[in-house]
C-alpha positions as a Markdown table, in Angstrom:
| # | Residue | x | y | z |
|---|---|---|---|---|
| 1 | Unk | -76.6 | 94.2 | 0.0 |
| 2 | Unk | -73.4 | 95.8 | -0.5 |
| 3 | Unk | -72.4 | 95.1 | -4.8 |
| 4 | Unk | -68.9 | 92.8 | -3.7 |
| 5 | Unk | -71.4 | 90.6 | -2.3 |
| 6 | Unk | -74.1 | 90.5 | -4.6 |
| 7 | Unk | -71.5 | 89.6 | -7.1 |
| 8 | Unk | -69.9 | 87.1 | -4.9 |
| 9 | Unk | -73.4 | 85.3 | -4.7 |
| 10 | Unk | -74.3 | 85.6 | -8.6 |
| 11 | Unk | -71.2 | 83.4 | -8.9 |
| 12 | Unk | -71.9 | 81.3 | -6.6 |
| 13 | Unk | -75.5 | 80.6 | -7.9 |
| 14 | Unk | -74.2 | 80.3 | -11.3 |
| 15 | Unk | -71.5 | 77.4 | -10.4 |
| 16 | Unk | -74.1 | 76.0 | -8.1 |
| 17 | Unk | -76.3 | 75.9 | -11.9 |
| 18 | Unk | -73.3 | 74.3 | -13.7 |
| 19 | Unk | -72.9 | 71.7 | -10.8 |
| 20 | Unk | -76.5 | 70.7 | -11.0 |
| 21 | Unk | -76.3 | 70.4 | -15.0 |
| 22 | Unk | -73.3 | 68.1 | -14.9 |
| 23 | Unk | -75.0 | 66.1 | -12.2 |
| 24 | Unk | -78.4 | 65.8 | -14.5 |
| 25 | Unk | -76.4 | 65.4 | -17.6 |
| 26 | Unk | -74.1 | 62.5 | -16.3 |
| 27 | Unk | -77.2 | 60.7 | -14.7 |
| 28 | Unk | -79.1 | 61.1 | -18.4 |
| 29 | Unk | -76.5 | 60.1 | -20.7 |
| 30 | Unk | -76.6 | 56.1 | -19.4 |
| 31 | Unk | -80.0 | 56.4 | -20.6 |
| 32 | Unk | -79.9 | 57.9 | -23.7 |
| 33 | Unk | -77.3 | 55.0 | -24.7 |
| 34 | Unk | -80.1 | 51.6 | -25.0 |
| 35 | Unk | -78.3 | 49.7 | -28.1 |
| 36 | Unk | -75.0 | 48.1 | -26.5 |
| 37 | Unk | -74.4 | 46.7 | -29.9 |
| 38 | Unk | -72.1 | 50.0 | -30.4 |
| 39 | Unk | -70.0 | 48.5 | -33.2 |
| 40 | Unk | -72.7 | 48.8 | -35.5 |
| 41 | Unk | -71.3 | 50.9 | -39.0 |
| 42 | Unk | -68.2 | 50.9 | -37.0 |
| 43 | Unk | -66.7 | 47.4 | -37.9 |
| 44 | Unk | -63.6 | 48.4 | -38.9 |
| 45 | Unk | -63.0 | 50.9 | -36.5 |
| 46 | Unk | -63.5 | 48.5 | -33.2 |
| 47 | Unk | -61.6 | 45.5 | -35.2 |
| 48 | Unk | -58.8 | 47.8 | -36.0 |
| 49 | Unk | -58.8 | 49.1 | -31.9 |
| 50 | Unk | -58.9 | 45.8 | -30.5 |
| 51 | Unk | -55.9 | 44.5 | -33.1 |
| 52 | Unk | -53.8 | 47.7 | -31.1 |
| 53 | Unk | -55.6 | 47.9 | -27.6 |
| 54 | Unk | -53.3 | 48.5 | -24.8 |
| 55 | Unk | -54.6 | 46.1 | -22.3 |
| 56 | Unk | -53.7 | 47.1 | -18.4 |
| 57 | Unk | -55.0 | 44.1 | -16.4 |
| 58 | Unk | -56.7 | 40.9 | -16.8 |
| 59 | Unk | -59.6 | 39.5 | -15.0 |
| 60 | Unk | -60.8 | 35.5 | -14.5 |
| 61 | Unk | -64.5 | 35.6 | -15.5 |
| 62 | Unk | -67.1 | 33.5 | -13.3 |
| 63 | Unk | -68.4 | 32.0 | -16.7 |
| 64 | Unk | -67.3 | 29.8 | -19.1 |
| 65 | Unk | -65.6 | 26.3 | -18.9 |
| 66 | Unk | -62.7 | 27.9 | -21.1 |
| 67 | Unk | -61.9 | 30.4 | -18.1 |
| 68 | Unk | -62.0 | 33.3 | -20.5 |
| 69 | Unk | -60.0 | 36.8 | -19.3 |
| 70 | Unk | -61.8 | 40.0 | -19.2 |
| 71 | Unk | -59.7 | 42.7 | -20.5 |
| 72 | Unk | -59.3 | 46.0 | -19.3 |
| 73 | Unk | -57.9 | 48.7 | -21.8 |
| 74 | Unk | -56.1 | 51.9 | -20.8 |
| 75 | Unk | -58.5 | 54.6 | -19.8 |
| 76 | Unk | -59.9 | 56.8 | -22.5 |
| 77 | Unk | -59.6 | 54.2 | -25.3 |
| 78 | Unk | -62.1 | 53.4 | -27.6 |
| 79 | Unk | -64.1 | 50.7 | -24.9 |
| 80 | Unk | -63.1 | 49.0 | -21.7 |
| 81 | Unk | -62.4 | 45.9 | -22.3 |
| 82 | Unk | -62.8 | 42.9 | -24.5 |
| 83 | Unk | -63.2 | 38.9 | -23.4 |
| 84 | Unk | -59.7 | 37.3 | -23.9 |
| 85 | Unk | -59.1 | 33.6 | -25.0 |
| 86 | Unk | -56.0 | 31.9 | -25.3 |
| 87 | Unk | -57.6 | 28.4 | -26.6 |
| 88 | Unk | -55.0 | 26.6 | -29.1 |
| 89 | Unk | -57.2 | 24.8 | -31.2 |
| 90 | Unk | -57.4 | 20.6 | -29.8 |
| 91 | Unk | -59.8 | 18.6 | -27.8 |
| 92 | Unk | -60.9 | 19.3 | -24.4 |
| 93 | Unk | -62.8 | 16.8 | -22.2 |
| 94 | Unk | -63.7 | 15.5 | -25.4 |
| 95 | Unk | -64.7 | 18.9 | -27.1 |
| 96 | Unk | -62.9 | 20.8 | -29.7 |
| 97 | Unk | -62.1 | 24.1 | -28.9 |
| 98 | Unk | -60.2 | 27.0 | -30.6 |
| 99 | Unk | -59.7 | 30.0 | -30.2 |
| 100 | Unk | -60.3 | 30.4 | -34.2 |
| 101 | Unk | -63.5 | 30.2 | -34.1 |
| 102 | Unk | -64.9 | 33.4 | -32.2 |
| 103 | Unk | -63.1 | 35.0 | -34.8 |
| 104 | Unk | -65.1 | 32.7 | -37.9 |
| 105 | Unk | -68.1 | 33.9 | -35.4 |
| 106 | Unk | -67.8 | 37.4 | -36.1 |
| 107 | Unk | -66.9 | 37.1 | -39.6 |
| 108 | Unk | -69.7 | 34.8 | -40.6 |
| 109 | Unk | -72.3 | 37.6 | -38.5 |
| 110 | Unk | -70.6 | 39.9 | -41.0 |
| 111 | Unk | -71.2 | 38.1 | -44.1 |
| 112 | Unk | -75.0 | 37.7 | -43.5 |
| 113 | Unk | -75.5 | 41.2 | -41.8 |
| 114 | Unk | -76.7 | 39.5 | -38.3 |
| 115 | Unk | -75.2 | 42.0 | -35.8 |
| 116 | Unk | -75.1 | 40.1 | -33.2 |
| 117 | Unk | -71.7 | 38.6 | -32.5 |
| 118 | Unk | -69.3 | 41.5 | -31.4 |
| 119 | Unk | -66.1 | 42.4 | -33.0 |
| 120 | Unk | -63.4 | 40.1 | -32.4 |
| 121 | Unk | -59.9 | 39.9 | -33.5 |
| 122 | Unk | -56.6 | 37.7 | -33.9 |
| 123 | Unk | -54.3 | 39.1 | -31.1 |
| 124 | Unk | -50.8 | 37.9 | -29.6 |
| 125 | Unk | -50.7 | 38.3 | -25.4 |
| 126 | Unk | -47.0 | 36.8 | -24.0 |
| 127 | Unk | -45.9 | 35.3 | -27.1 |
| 128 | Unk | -49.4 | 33.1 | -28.0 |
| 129 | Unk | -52.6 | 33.8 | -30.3 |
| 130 | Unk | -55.9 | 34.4 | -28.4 |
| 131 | Unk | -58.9 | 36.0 | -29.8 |
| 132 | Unk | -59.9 | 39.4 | -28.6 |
| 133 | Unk | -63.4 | 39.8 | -28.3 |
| 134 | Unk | -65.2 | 43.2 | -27.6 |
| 135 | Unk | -66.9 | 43.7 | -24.1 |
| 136 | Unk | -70.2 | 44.4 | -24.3 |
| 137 | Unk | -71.6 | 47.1 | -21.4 |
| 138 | Unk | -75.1 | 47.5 | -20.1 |
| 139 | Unk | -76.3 | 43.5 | -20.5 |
| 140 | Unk | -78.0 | 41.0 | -18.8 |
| 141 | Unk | -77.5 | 37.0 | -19.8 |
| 142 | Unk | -80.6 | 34.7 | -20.5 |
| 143 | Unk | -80.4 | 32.6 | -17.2 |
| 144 | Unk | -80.6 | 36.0 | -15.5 |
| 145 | Unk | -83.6 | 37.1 | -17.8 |
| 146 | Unk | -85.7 | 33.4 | -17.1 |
| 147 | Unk | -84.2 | 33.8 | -12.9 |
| 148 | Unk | -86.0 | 36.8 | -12.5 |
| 149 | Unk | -88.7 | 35.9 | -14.9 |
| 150 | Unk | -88.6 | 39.2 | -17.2 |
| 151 | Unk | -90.3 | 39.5 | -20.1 |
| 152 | Unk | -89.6 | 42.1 | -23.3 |
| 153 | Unk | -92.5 | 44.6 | -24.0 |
| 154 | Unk | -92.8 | 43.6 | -27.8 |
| 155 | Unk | -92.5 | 40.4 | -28.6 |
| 156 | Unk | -92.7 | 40.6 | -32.2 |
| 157 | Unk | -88.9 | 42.2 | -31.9 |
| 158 | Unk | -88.1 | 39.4 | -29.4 |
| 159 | Unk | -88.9 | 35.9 | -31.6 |
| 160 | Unk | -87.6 | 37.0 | -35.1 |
| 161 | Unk | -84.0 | 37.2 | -33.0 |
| 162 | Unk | -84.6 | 34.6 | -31.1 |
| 163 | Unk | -85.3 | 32.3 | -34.6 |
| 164 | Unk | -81.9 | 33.7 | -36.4 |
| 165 | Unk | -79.4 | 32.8 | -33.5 |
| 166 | Unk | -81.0 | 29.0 | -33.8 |
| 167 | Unk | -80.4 | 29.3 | -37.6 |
| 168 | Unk | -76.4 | 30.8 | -37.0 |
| 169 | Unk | -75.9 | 28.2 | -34.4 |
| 170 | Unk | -77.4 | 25.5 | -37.1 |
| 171 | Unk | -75.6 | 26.8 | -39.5 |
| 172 | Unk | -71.8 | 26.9 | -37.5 |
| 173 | Unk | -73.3 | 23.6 | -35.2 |
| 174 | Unk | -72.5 | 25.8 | -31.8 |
| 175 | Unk | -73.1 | 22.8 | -29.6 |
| 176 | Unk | -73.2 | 24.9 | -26.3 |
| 177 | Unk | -75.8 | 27.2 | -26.9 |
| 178 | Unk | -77.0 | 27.6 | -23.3 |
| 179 | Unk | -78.5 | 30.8 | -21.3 |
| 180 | Unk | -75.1 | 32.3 | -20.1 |
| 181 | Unk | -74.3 | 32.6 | -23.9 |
| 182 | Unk | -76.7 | 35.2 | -24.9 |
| 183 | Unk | -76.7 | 39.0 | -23.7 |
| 184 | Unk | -79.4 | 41.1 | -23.6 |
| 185 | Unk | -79.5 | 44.5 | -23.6 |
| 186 | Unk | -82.4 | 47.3 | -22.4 |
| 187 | Unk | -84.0 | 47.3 | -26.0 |
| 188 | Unk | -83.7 | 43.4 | -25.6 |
| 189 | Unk | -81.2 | 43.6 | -28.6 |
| 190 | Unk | -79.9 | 39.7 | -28.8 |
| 191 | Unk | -76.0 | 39.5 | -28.4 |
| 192 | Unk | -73.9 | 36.3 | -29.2 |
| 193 | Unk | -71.0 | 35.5 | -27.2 |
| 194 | Unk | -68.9 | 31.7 | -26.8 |
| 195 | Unk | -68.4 | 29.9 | -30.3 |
| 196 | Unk | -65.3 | 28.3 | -29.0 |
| 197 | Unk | -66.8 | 24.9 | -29.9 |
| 198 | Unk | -68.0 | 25.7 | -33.2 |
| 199 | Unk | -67.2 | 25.3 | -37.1 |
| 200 | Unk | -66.6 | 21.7 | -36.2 |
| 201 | Unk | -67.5 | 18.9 | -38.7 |
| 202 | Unk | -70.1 | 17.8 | -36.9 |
| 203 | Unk | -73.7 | 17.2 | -39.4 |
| 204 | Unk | -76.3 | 17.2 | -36.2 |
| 205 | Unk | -78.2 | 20.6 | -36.4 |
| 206 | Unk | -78.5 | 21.7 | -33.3 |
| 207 | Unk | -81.9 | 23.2 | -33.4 |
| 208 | Unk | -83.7 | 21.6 | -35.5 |
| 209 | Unk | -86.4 | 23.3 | -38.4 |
| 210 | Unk | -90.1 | 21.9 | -37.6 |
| 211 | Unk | -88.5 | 20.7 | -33.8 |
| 212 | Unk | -87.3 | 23.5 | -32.5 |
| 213 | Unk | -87.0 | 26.5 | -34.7 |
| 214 | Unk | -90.7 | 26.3 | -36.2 |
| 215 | Unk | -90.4 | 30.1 | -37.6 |
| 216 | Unk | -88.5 | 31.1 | -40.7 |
| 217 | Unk | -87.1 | 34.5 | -40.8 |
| 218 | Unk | -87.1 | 35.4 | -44.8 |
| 219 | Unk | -84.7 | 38.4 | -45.0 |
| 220 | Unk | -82.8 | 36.3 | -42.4 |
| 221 | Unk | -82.8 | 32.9 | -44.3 |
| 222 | Unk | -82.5 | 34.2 | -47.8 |
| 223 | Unk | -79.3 | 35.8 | -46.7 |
| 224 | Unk | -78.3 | 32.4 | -45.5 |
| 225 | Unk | -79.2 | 30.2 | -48.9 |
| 226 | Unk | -77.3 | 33.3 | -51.0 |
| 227 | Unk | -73.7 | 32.3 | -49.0 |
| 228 | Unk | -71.4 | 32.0 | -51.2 |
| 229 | Unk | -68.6 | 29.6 | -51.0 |
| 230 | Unk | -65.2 | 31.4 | -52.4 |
| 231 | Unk | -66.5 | 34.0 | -50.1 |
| 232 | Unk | -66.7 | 32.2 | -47.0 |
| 233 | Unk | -63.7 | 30.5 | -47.8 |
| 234 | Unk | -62.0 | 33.7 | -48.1 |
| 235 | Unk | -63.0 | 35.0 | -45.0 |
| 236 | Unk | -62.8 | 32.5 | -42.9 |
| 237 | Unk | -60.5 | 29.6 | -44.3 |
| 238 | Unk | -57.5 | 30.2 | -42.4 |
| 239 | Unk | -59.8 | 30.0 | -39.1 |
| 240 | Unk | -61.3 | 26.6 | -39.9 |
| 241 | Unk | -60.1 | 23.1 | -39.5 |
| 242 | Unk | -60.4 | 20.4 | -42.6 |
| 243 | Unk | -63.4 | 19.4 | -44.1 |
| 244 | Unk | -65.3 | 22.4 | -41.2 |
| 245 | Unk | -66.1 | 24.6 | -44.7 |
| 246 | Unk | -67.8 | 21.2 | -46.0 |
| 247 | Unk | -69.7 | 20.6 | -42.9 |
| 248 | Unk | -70.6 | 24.1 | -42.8 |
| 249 | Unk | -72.7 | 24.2 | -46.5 |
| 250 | Unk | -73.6 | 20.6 | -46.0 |
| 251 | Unk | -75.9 | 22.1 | -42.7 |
| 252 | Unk | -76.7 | 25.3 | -44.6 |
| 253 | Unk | -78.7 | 22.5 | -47.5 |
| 254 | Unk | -80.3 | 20.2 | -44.4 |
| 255 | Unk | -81.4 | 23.6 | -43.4 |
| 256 | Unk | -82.7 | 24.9 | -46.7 |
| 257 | Unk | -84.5 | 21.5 | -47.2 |
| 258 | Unk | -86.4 | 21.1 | -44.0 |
| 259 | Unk | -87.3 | 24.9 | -44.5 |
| 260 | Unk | -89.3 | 23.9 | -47.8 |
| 261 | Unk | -90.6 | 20.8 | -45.9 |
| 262 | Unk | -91.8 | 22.9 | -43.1 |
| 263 | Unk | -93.3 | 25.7 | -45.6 |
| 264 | Unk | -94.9 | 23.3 | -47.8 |
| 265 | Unk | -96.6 | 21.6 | -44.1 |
| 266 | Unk | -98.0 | 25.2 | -43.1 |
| 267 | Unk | -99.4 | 26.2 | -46.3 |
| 268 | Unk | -101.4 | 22.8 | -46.7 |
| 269 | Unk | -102.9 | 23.5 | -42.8 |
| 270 | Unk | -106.7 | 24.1 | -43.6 |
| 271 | Unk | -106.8 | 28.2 | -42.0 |
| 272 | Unk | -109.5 | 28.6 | -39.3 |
| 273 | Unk | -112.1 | 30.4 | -40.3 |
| 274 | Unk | -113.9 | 33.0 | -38.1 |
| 275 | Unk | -117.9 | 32.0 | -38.8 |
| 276 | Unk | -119.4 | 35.1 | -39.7 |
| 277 | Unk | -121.9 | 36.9 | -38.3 |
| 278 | Unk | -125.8 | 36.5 | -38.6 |
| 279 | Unk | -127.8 | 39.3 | -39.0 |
| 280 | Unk | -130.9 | 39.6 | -36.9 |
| 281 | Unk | -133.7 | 38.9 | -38.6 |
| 282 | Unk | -135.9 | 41.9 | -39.8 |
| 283 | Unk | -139.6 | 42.0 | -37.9 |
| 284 | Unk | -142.6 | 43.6 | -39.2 |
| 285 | Unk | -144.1 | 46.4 | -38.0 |
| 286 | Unk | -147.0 | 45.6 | -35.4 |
């Protein structure tokens, strides 16, 4: 083989390699990326991109009585798009609704380190406030999940989740709870969305303690008994109708007292007892 042509086809090979590694590489990194929840350690980072994203389009989302908008950003920023809603805070079809309170959402997930509710921000779009809430990639919803009847590997990771978002939703009475409200992603990580109807003054819990949330997450509920009230306030005052702040601490004690009634319950139940084991009985010799 003459040497122009051997060098020809040693280049050739070689960008033939590269293509092949790009290919792999581009197919591997979806994988390597299982926890949506990418805002994690970066609070301030996504809240301060979202307060400043250039937003390029709008889209009507299929979900949602409030007809949220999915944002699209300008290519290259920090995400793609956050889930838009321009809700003035009143009653709807006998509801109340704001706006306001996705954004007492996040901050109240931030105050008891839940990490579920994404980032979401106060942001003006033609003149009005909406909240600006951070889209969340690679996801499935709950009524997707029970449609086509998957189950999570391990479900000790599953119903300790599963308990704290019916202790937040007690907690800020989110009265539309329902399965196109909760994301899932492929570590079957739990993700709140839709609190549009919450931090109301409303006294009901939701999910009840001993009815319908019958476990207690400790870590989970400590954190929920140590809120403290000037700092609540100061984080999410300004986001909160009258008397909402009462209401909320007013749940937080219903739900600190039924947790003592439904400790006190378990710990009288007699335990089961496996019966132990007889041993043979010895025989003597012949």
């Amino acid at each position: 083989m003459p040497q122009n042509c051997g060098v020809a086809f040693n280049a050739i090979r070689a960008r033939t390699v590269r293509l092949i590694l790009c290919v792999l590489l581009s197919a591997i990194a979806p994988l390597q990326q299982t926890d949506s929840r990418i805002w994690i350690g970066r609070y301030a980072e996504f809240e301060a991109f979202l307060r400043t994203a250039e937003i390029v389009d709008t889209i009507g989302t299929p979900v949602g009585i409030t007809s949220p908008r999915h944002a699209i950003f300008k290519p290259g920023s920090l995400a793609s798009g956050g889930a838009l809603k321009a809700i003035p805070p009143r009653n709807y079809n006998g509801f109340w609704e704001s706006y306001k309170s996705e954004i007492a959402a996040y901050k109240l997930d931030r105050l008891l380190a839940l990490d579920m509710v994404p980032p979401t921000v106060e942001v003006r779009v033609g003149g009005a406030p909406a909240s600006l809430q951070l889209w969340i990639e690679n996801t499935i919803m709950l009524k997707e999940v029970q449609a086509k009847h998957l189950q999570p590997a391990d479900g000790s990771k599953w119903n300790p989740q599963l308990h704290r978002t019916y202790l937040f939703d007690d907690l800020v009475a989110n009265i539309d709870e329902n399965a196109g409200n909760l994301l899932f992603d492929p570590e079957w990580n739990f993700i709140k969305i839709d609190h549009s109807r919450a931090f109301t003054g409303e006294l009901t819990l939701p999910f009840e303690i001993g009815t319908t949330l019958m476990q207690i997450d400790r870590p989970f509920f400590d954190r929920v008994k140590r809120l403290d009230r000037e700092a609540v306030a100061r984080e999410l005052g300004g986001l909160l109708e009258p008397g909402a702040l009462d209401a909320l601490f007013v749940r937080r004690d219903a739900d600190a007292d039924r947790s003592a009634v439904l400790r006190s319950s378990q710990a009288a139940r007699p335990r089961s007892r496996r019966p132990r084991a007889r041993r043979p009985a010895r025989t003597g010799r012949p």
